[in-house]
KOLZA-244070 format. One line per 5 residues: their letters; for each residue x, y, z of C-alpha. Coordinates in steps of 0.001 Angstrom, whole numbers, plus 500000, padded with zeros to 6 digits. Example, Ala and Ser with C-alpha at 12.3 -4.5 7.8 and 13.67 -1.06 7.14 Angstrom:
2
AS	512300/495500/507800 ~ 513670/498940/507140
***
This chain:
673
XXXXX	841896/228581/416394 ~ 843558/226010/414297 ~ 846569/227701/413153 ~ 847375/225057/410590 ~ 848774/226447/407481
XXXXX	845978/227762/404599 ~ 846703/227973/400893 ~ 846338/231535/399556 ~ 847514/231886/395869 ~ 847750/235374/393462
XXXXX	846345/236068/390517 ~ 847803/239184/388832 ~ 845508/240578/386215 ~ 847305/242339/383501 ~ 847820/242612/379459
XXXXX	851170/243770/380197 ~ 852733/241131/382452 ~ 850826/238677/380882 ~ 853164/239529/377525 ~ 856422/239627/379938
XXXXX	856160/238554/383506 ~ 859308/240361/384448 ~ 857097/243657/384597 ~ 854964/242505/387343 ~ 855773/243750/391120
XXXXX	852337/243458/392886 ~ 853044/239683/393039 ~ 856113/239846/394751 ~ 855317/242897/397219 ~ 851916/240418/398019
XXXXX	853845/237196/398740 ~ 856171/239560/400951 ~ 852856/240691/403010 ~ 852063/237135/403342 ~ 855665/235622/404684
XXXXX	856624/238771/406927 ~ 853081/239653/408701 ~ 851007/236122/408226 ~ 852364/234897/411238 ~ 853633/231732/409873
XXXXX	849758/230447/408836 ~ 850126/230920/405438 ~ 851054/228883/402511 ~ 851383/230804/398965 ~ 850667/228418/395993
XXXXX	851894/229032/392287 ~ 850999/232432/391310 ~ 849307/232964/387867 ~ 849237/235684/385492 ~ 846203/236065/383255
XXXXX	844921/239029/380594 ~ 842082/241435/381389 ~ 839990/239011/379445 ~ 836788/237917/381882 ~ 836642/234548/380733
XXXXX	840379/233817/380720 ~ 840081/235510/384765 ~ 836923/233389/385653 ~ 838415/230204/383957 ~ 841449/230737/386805
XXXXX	839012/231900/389455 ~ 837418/228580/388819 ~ 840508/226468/388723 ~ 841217/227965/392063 ~ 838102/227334/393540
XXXXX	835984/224489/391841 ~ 838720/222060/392453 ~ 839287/219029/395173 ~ 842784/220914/395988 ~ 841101/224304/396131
XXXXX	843011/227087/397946 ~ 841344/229001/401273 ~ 842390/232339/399801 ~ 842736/233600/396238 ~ 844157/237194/396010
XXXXX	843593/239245/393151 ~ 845656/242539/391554 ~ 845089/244284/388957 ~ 841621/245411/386677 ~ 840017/247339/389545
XXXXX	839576/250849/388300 ~ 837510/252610/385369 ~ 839809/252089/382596 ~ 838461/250494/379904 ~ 839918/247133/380220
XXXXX	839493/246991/383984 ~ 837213/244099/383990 ~ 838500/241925/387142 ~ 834848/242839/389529 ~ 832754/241679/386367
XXXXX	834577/238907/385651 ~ 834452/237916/389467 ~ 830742/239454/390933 ~ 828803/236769/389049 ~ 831039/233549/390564
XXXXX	830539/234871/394311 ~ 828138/232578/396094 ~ 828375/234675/399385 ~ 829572/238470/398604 ~ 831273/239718/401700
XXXXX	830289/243557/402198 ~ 832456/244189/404927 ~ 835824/243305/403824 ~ 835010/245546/401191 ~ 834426/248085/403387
XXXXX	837488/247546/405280 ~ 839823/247766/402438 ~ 838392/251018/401149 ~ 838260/252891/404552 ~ 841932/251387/405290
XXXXX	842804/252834/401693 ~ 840919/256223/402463 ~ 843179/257077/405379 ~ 846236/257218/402942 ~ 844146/258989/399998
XXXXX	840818/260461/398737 ~ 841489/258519/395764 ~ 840951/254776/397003 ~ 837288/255723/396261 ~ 838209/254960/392743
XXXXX	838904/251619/393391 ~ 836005/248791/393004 ~ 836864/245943/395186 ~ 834989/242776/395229 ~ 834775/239940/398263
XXXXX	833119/237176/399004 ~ 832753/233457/398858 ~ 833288/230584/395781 ~ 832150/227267/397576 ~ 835203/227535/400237
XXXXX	837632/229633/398875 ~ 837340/233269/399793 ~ 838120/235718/396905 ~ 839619/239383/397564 ~ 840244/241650/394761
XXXXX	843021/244197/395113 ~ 844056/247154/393497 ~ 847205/246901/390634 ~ 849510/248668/392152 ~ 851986/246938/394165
XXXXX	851399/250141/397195 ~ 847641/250468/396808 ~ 847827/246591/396859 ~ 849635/245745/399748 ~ 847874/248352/401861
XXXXX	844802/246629/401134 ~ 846045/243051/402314 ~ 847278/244441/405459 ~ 844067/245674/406394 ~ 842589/242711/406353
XXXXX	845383/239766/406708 ~ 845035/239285/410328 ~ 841089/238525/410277 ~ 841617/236580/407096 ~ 842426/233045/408513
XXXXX	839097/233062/410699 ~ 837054/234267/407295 ~ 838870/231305/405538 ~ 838098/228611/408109 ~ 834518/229385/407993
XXXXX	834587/229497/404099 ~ 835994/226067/404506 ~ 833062/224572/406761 ~ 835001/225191/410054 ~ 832470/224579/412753
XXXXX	830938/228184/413901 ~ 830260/227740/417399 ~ 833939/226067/417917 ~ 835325/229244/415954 ~ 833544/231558/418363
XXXXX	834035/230108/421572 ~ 835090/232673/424123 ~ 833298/235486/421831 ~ 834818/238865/420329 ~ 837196/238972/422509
XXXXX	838903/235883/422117 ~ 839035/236169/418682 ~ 840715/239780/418529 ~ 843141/238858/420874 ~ 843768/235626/418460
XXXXX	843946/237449/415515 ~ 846065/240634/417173 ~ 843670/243457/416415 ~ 841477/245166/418961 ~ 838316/247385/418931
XXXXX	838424/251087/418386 ~ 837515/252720/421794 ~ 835190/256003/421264 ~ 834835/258162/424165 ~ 831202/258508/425214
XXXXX	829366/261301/424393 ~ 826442/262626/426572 ~ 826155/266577/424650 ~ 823917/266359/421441 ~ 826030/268298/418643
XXXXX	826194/269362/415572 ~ 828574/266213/414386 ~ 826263/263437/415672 ~ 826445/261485/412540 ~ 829750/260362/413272
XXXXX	829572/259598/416847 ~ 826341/257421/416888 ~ 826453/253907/417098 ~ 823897/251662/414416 ~ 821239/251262/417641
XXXXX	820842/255276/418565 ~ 817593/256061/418572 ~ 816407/259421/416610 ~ 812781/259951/417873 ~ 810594/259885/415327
XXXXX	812866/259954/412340 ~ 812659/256243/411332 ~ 815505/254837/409338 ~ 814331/253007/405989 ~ 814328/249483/406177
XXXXX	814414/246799/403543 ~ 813044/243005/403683 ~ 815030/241959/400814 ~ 818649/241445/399429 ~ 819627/243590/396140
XXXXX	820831/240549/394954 ~ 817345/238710/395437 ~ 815635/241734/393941 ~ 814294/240902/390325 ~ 816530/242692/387348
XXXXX	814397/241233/384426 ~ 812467/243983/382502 ~ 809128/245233/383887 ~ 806698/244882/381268 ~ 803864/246740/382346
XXXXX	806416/249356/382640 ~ 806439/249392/378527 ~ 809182/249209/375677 ~ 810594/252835/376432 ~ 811527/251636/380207
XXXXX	813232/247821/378759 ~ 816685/247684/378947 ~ 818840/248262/375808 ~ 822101/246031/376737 ~ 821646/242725/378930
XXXXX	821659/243116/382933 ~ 823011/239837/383510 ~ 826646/238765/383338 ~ 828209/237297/380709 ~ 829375/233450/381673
XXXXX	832017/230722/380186 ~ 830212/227826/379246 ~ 832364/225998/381648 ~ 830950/228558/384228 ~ 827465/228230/383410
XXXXX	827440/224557/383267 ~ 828926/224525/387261 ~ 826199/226635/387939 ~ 823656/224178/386159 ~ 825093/221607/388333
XXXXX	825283/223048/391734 ~ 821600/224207/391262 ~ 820174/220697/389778 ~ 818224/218593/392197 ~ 819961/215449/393496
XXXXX	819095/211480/392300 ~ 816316/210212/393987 ~ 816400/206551/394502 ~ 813192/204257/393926 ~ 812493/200424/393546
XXXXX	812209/199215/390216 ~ 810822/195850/388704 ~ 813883/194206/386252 ~ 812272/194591/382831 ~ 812894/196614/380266
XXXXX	811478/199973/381825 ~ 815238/199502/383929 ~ 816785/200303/380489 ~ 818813/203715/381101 ~ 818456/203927/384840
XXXXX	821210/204175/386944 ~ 821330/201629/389819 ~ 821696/203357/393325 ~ 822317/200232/395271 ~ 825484/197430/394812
XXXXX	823421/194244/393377 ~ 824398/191097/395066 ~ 823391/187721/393379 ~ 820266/186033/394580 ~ 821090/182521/393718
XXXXX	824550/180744/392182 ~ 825581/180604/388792 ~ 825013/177604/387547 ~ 822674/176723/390359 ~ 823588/173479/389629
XXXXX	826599/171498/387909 ~ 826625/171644/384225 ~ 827964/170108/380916 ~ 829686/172427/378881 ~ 829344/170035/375479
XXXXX	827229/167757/374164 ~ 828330/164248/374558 ~ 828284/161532/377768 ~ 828569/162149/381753 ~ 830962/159121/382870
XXXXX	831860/158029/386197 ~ 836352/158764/386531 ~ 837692/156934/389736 ~ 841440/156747/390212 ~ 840906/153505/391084
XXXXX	838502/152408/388969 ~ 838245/151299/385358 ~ 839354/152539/382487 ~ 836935/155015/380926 ~ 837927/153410/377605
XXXXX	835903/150543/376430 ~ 832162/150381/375506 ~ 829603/151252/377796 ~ 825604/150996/378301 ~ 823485/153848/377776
XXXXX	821494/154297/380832 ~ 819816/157802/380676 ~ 819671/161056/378254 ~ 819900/164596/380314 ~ 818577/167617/378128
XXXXX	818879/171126/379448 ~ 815308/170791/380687 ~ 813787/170623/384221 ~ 813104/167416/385599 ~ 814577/164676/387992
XXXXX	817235/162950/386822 ~ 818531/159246/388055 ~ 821949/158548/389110 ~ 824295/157082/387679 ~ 825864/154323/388372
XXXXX	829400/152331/387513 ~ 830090/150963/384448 ~ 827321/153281/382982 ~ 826938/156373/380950 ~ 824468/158806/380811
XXXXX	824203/161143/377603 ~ 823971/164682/378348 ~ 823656/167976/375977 ~ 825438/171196/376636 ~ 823806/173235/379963
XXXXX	822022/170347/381261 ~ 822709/169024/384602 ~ 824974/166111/385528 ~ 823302/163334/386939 ~ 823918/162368/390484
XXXXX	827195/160276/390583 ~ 828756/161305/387407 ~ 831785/163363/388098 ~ 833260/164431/384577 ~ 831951/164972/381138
XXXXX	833483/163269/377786 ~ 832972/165331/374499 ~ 831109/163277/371394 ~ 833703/163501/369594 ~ 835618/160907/371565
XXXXX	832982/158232/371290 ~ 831542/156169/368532 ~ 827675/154658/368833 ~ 828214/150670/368299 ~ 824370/149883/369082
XXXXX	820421/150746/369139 ~ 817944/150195/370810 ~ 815460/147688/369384 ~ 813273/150745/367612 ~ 816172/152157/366208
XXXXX	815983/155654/368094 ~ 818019/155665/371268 ~ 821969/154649/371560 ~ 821766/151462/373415 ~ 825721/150929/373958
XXXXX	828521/153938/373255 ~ 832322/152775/372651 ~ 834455/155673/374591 ~ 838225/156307/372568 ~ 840237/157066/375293
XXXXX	841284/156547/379052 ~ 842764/160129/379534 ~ 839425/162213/380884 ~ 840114/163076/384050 ~ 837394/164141/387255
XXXXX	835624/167228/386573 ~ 836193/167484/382967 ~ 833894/169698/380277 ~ 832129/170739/383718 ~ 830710/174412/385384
XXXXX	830765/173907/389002 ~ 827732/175402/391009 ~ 828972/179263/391215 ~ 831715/179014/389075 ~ 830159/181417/386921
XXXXX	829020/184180/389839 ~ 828626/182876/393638 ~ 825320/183126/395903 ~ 825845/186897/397215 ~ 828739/188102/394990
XXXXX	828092/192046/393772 ~ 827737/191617/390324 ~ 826862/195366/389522 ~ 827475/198389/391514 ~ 826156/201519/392678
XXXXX	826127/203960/390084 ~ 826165/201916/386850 ~ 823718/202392/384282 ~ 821530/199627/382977 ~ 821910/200044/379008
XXXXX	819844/198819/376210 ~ 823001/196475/375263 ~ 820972/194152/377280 ~ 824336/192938/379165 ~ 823014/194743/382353
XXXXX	819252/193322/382622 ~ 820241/189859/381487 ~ 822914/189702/384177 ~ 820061/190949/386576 ~ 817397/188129/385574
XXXXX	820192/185722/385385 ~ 820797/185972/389381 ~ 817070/185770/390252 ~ 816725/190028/390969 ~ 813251/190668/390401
XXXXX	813654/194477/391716 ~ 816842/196544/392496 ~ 817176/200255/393509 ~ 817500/202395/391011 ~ 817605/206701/390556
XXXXX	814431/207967/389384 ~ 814512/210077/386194 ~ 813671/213380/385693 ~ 810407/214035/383461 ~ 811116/217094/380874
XXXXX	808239/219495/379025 ~ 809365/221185/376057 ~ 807278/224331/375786 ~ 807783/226583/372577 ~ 806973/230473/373084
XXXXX	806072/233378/370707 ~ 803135/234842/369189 ~ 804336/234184/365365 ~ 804753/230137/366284 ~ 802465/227843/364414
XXXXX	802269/224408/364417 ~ 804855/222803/361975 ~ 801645/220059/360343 ~ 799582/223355/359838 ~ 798147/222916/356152
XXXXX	797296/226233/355745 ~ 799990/228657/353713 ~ 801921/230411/356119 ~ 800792/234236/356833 ~ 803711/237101/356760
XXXXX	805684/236938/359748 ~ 804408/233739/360962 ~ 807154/230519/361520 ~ 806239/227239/361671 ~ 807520/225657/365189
XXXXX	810604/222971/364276 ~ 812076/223714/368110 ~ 809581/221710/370103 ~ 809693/218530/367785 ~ 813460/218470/367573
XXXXX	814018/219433/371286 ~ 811162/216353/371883 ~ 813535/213981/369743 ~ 816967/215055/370988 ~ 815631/214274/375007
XXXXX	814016/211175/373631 ~ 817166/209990/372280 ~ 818763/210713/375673 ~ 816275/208396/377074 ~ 814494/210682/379299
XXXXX	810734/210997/379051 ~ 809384/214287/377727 ~ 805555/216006/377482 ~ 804985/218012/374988 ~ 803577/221714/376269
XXXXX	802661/223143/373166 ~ 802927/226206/372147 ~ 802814/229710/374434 ~ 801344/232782/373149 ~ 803403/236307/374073
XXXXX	801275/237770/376982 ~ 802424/237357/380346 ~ 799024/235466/381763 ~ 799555/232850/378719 ~ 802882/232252/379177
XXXXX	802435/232099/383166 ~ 799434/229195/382907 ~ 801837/227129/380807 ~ 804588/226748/383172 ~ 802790/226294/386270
XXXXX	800251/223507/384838 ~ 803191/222060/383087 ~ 805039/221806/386807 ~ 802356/219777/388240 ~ 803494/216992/385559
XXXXX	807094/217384/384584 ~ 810413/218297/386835 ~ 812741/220125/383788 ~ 810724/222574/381662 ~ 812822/223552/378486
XXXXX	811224/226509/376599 ~ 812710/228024/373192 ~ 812068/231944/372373 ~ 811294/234811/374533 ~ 815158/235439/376228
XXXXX	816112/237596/374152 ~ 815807/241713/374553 ~ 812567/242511/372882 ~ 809367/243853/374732 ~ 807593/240795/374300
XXXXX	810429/238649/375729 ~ 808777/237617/378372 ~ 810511/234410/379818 ~ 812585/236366/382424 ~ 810138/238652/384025
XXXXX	807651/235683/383919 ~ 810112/233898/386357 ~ 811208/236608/388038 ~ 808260/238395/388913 ~ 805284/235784/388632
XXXXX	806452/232626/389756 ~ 809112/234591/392483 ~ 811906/232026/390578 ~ 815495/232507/390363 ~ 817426/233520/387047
XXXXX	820906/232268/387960 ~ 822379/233428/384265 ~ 820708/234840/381204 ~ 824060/235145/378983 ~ 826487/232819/377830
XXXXX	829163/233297/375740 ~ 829088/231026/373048 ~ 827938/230909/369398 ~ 825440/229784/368938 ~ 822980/230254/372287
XXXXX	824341/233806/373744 ~ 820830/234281/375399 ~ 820866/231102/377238 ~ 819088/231159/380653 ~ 818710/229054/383003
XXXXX	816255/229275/386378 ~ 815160/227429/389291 ~ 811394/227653/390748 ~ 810498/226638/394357 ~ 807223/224988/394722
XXXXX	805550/221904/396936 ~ 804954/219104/395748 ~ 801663/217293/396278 ~ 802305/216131/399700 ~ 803441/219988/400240
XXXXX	806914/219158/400989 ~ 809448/221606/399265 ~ 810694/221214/395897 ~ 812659/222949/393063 ~ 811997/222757/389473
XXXXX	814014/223650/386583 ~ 813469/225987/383680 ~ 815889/226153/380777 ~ 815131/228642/378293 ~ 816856/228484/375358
XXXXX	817414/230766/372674 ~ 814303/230646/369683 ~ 816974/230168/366411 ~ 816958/226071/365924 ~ 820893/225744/365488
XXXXX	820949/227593/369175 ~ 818188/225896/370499 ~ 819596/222361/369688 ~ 822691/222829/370229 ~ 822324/224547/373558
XXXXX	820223/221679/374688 ~ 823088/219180/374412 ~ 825644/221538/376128 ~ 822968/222563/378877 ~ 820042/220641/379633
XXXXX	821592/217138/379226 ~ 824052/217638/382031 ~ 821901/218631/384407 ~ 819752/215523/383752 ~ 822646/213485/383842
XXXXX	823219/214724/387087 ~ 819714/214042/388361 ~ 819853/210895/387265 ~ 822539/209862/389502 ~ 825013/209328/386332
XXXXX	828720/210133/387712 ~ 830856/212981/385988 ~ 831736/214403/383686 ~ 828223/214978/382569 ~ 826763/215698/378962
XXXXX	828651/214397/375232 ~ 831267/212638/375559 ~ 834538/214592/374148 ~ 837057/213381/371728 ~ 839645/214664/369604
XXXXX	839007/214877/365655 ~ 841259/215817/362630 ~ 839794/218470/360363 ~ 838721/217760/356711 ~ 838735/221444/355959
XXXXX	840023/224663/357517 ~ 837827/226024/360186 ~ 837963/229811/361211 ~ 837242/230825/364981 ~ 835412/233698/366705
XXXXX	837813/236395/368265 ~ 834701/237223/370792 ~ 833025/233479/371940 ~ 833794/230071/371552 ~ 832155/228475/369309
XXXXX	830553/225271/368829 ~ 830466/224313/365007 ~ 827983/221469/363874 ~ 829871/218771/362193 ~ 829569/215175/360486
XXXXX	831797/213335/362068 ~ 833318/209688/360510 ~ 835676/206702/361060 ~ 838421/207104/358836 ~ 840309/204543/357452
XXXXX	843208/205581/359471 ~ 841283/204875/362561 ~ 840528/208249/363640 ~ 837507/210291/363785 ~ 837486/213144/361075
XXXXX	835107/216021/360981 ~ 833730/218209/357858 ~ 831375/221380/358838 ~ 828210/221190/357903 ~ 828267/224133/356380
XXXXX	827224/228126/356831 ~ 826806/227817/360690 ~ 824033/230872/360799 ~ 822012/229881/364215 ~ 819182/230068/362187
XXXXX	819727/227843/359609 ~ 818236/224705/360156 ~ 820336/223327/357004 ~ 823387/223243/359283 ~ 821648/220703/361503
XXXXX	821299/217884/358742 ~ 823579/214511/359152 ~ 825130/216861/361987 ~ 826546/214091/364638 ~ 829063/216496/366595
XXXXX	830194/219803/367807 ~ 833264/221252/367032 ~ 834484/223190/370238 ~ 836359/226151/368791 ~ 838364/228331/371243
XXXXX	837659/232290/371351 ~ 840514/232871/369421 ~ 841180/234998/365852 ~ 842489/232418/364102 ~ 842070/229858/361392
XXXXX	842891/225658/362486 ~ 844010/224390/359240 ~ 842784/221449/357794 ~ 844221/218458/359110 ~ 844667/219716/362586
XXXXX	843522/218005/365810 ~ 840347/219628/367254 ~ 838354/218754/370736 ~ 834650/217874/369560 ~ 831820/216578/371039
XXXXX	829833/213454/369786 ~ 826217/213798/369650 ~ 824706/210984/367901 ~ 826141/208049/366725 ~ 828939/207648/364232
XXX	829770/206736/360420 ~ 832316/205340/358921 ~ 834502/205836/355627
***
């Protein structure tokens, strides 16, 4: 075992020291665990105190975890019971990517032996890309009993979490690794006599005749948890099943799940515009190919030895910036030449017009027969671009991973270096798919009936991916009946990678979005709530399917909430990363973030952050200033007019006076005072 030292950091989870720190002693009785019984392999990092608040304890989970410098171990105390504000296994169930059952069960059976009432403890374990997270009780006794249950078998869990290789881990088997770790296995005496305590002395492979144990085929946490229509409105749930994530959460999530670039040829032309190369782009050719004026006037011959260049001189040839053979020149000649045309064979420097003055024609008057030159200082390679002097024969003029924009710079660099194809990433092709039985087409002439809505999502979501420069099919509209809304998304698959639907995730009976991936397409729903305002019901699912040469693939559904402020606005925040990502853009992903000074006072949510539409502007004092766009109702459509950004509030109860600096992000493009 590689008894290097690991990073294990606390996180104490309490209102109380998170108000005064002094009042915390889990912290210290942990770090004492750690330095007198880790046997010297462990390393505790800063420890942090946050609130039970679950965002404010998944933003530090994340920290922990989703970083380059993550830690192997993250220990929390604190929020594990039934109070009220116990809220540490919520906040940390839904960021487990590998839940570890048996830790669990170790802690609470170590924790049992002391008292009946470690059954009122909820622990959580498991797995956040490679850090492995352990939640322990708040009291600094319950707490350390806990962590030295499991310390000794934690260093091999956190090697494994961290992509140790398994069969190198396990060489020399169980017994190896006890006698690394120091533990051993319980010895239980055999027993032959069939008694009345048998369920305590059978091991997991005893056979009992003919009474066969249950068996399941599937996970609990692969099992679908989206309402059962058929099962009818009185058997829906009232309150959400799924989790409630940060939008920093849910956008990881988005990420991690969000298939990677694929590379493809591409002809240069203007179809290249928005792609993002996947290959560094050497040169083709030199630039100039060939030597070059830089001005219009005469190529001369300079010789140290030679002549003065001053004096008057015969006209012998004209060079335009055309194509064509050229003939030399000779001594005591001069050639005239225009900027960007080549330099005649022989000439070796270039004098500007301005230095001469014409003193004769040619018999018809149209040509310069002899040119007077006005001074003897030019000197050899003068007013000249030397072959490659500009970009050499296999220099990398762009690299991997930059985008090709409709500046032009990009492509005309490109042509200029004789690339007629490069590799580029292939872009994902998005249907926008609106849902619900009282949607009617917006251009509909007839008046609208009660209850009915005309459908602004689908054209605005069209226009907003447009804009991002992604292509998009338009899917129509869905009707609210599980076989209607099923056909849509799996004809629209067999055309489009990213589906992005708008209605049905909400909690009604004829929400049908989530059982339709759930339970007809056997897709996954990796988060149906968000906090946020607007977009709470935000969901987000993967599909597997083949593709048509029946290789494996995974498509994407986003389904965003049916009000238009939500819908919009959680398509910037949600859908755009993940194409970003797909595209092979580099991080950060999405609208670009700056920092703007309020026009007017703004007041924040106490329960979500909130993401306000704005107009955003140049000032005059060269910063970027933001005015609401008004009442910020997610169904108001009014609040999306001239709206260019996104204020991002915190979750705080509060009001940011006006004049105050505020993060935003910029979603079109910007005005100025």
């Amino acid at each position: 075992m590689d008894h290097s030292k690991l990073k294990a950091r606390i996180l104490i989870v309490s209102d109380t020291a998170f108000q005064d720190s002094s009042t915390d002693k889990a912290g210290d009785t942990l770090s004492d665990v750690f330095a007198d019984e880790g046997n010297g392999q462990w390393t505790v990092e800063d420890r942090k105190i946050v609130p039970d608040d679950v965002l404010m304890i998944q933003k530090a989970v994340s920290l922990s975890c989703d970083r380059e410098d993550y830690v192997n171990l993250l220990v929390t105390t604190g929020g594990t019971g039934f109070a009220v504000k116990d809220n540490t296994p919520e906040a940390i169930n839904p960021l487990i990517h590998k839940h570890a059952p048996g830790l669990v069960h170790g802690m609470l059976a170590a924790s049992l032996e002391v008292t009946p009432f470690a059954l009122m403890s909820r622990p959580v374990a498991g797995v956040r890309n490679k850090t492995l997270i352990i939640t322990l009780p708040g009291s600094p006794k319950g707490a350390k009993e806990n962590l030295q249950a499991l310390l000794k078998l934690l260093p091999h869990a956190c090697l494994q979490a961290a992509g140790g290789d398994s069969r190198t881990l396990h060489a020399g088997g169980t017994k190896k690794l006890e006698e690394e770790a120091g533990v051993s296995s319980s010895k239980r005496p055999k027993n032959n006599h069939h008694d009345h305590n048998h369920s305590h002395t059978h091991g997991h492979n005893h056979s009992h005749g003919d009474h066969a144990m249950p068996k399941a085929h599937t996970r609990p946490e692969d099992r679908p948890i989206s309402n059962d229509p058929p099962a009818g409105p009185s058997s829906r749930y009232r309150e959400s099943p799924y989790p409630m994530l940060s939008v920093e959460n849910a956008v990881s999530i988005i990420i991690e799940n969000s298939p990677l670039p694929e590379p493809v040829k591409m002809p240069v032309n203007g179809s290249l515009v928005g792609h993002i190369l996947a290959e560094d782009v050497q040169a083709s050719e030199a630039v100039p190919a060939y030597r070059a004026s830089i001005v219009d006037g005469y190529a001369v011959i300079v010789s140290k030895d030679g002549p003065s260049t001053k004096g008057i001189f015969p006209v012998s040839a004209v060079s335009h910036a055309q194509p064509g053979e050229i003939p030399t020149l000779h001594h005591g000649r001069i050639a005239r030449i225009t900027t960007g045309a080549p330099l005649p064979p022989g000439a070796n420097s270039v004098i500007m017009v301005e230095d001469t003055v014409i003193r004769s024609m040619t018999d018809d008057g149209r040509e310069e027969k002899e040119v007077e030159i006005l001074t003897d200082q030019v000197k050899p390679t003068e007013n000249i671009r030397e072959i490659g002097s500009d970009i050499k024969a296999g220099e990398v003029v762009l690299r991997k991973g930059e985008e090709i924009t409709a500046v032009g710079g990009e492509l005309g660099l490109l042509a200029s270096v004789g690339r007629a194809e490069v590799t580029a990433y292939k872009k994902p092709v998005i249907g926008v798919l609106s849902t619900g039985d009282e949607i009617v087409l917006h251009d509909r002439q007839a008046p609208l009936k009660l209850g009915e809505v005309r459908d602004c999502n689908r054209p605005t979501l069209m226009a907003a991916i447009k804009g991002w420069g992604f292509q998009v099919v338009d899917l129509g509209i869905a009707k609210d009946k599980l076989g209607s809304l099923e056909e849509h998304l799996r004809g629209a698959f067999r055309n489009v990678d990213v589906i992005v639907t708008s209605g049905g995730v909400s909690m009604g009976e004829l929400d049908l979005l989530k059982p339709t991936v759930e339970r007809s397409l056997g897709g996954t729903i990796h988060f149906g709530r968000v906090s946020m305002k607007p977009g709470k019901p935000t969901t987000f699912a993967t599909v597997p399917l083949k593709d048509t040469s029946g290789n494996p693939t995974t498509k994407l559904i986003f389904s965003l909430p049916g009000n238009p402020a939500s819908a919009l606005v959680t398509s910037h925040l949600f859908v755009l990363p993940s194409l970003h990502s797909s595209s092979g853009r580099e991080a950060p992903y999405g609208l670009p973030r700056v920092q703007v000074v309020l026009d007017e006072e703004i007041k924040c949510d106490p329960q979500r952050s909130e993401y306000h539409r704005v107009v955003l502007t140049a000032g005059s004092d060269g910063l970027l200033h933001a005015v609401s766009t008004g009442g910020q109702r997610s169904s108001k459509v009014t609040s999306l007019r001239r709206a260019n950004g996104l204020l991002c509030l915190p979750t705080r109860d509060l009001v940011i006076d006006k004049g105050e600096m505020v993060d935003a992000l910029v979603m079109g493009a910007l005005g100025g005072l």
